[in-house]
C-alpha positions in Angstrom: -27.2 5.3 34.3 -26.6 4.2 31.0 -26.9 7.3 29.2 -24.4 8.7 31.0 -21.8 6.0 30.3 -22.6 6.2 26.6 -22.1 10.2 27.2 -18.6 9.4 28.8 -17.5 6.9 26.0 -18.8 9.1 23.3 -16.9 11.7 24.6 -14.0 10.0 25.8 -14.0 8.4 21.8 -14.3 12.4 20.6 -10.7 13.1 22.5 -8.9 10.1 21.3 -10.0 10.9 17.3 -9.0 14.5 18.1 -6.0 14.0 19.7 -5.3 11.6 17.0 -5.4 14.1 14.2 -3.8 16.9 16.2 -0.3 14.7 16.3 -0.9 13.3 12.8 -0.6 17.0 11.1 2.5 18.0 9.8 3.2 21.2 12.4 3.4 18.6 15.1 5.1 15.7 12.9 9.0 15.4 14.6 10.8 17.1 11.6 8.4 20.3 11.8 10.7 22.9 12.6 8.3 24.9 14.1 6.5 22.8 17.0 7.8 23.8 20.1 6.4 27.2 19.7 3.0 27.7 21.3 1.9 31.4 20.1 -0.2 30.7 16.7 1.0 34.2 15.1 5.1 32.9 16.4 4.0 29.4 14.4 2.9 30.9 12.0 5.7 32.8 11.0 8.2 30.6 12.0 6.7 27.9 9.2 6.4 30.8 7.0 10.0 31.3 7.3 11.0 27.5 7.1 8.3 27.1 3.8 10.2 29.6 2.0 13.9 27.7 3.2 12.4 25.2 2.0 11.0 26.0 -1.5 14.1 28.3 -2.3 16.3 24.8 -1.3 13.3 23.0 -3.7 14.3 26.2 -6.6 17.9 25.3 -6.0 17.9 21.7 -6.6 15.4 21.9 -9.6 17.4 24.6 -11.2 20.9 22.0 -10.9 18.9 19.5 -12.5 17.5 21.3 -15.3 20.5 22.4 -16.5 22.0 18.6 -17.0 18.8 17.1 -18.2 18.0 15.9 -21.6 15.4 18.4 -23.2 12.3 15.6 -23.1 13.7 14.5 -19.9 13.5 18.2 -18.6 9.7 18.9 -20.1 8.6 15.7 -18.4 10.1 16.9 -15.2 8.4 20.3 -15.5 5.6 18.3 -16.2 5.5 16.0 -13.2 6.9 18.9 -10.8 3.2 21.2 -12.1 1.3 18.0 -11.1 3.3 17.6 -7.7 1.8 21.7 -7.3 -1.1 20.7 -7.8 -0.9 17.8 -5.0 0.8 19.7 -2.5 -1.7 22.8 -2.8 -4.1 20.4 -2.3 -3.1 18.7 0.2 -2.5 21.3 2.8 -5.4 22.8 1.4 -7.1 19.8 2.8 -5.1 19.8 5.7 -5.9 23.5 7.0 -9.3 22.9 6.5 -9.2 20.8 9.2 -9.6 23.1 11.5 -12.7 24.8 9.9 -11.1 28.1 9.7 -9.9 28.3 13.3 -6.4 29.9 14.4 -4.6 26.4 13.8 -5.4 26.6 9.9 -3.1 28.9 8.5 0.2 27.7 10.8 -1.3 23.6 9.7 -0.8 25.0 6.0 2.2 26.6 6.4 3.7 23.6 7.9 2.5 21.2 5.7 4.0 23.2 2.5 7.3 23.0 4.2 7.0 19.7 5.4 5.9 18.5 1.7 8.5 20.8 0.0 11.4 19.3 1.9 10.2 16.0 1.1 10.1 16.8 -2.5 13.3 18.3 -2.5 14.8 14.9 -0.9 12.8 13.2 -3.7 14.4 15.1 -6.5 17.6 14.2 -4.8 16.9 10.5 -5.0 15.6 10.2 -8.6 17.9 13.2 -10.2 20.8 13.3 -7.8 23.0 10.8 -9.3 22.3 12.6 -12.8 24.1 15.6 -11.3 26.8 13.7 -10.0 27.9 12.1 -13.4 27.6 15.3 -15.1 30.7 17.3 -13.5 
């Protein structure tokens, strides 16, 4: 009898770490654009289409900014922006993976380069926006 209560509680801990992770990922996060649709090749390009909103609104803001900055101020940007690449990559890299190369990889990556661009975009904002503002 024991066995099979420690079978139960193993698997009964499997589906609570699972489901944890399956809400934690960006493609079910509240902002994601893209989670009420249910068909992986619809999510998929659905946060295809919302990455690339996102990163041309990310191409947008940059470009405002660069054209106010200081020149060292602009290099350190373009530095730190090649670094935040490199972290975002990463990351959904990281985050795909997840799914060991299952259907849910490519949509999780897709969503978590919009969700990241977006918040990088809103970060620009914050530390450049009032730069902008002063300059017109």
């Amino acid at each position: 009898m024991i066995p099979l209560v420690r079978s139960w509680l193993i698997l009964l801990a499997t589906f609570i770490c699972f489901g944890t992770v399956a809400k934690a990922q960006h493609m079910n996060s509240a902002s994601a654009p893209c989670r009420n649709e249910v068909v992986t090749v619809a999510m998929e390009n659905c946060f295809d289409k919302a990455y690339k909103a996102a990163d041309g609104g990310l191409n947008q803001r940059f470009s405002q900014i660069s054209k106010v900055l200081q020149a060292d101020d602009l290099q350190r940007l373009k530095v730190a922006q090649r670094l935040w690449i490199q972290f975002r990559d990463a990351t959904c890299t990281a985050e795909s993976n997840l799914y060991n190369g299952g259907t849910a990889s490519a949509p999780a990556y897709s969503a978590c380069l919009e969700e990241l661009t977006r918040q990088r975009t809103a970060d620009l904002e914050t530390i450049y926006g009032w730069v902008i503002a002063n300059s017109k």
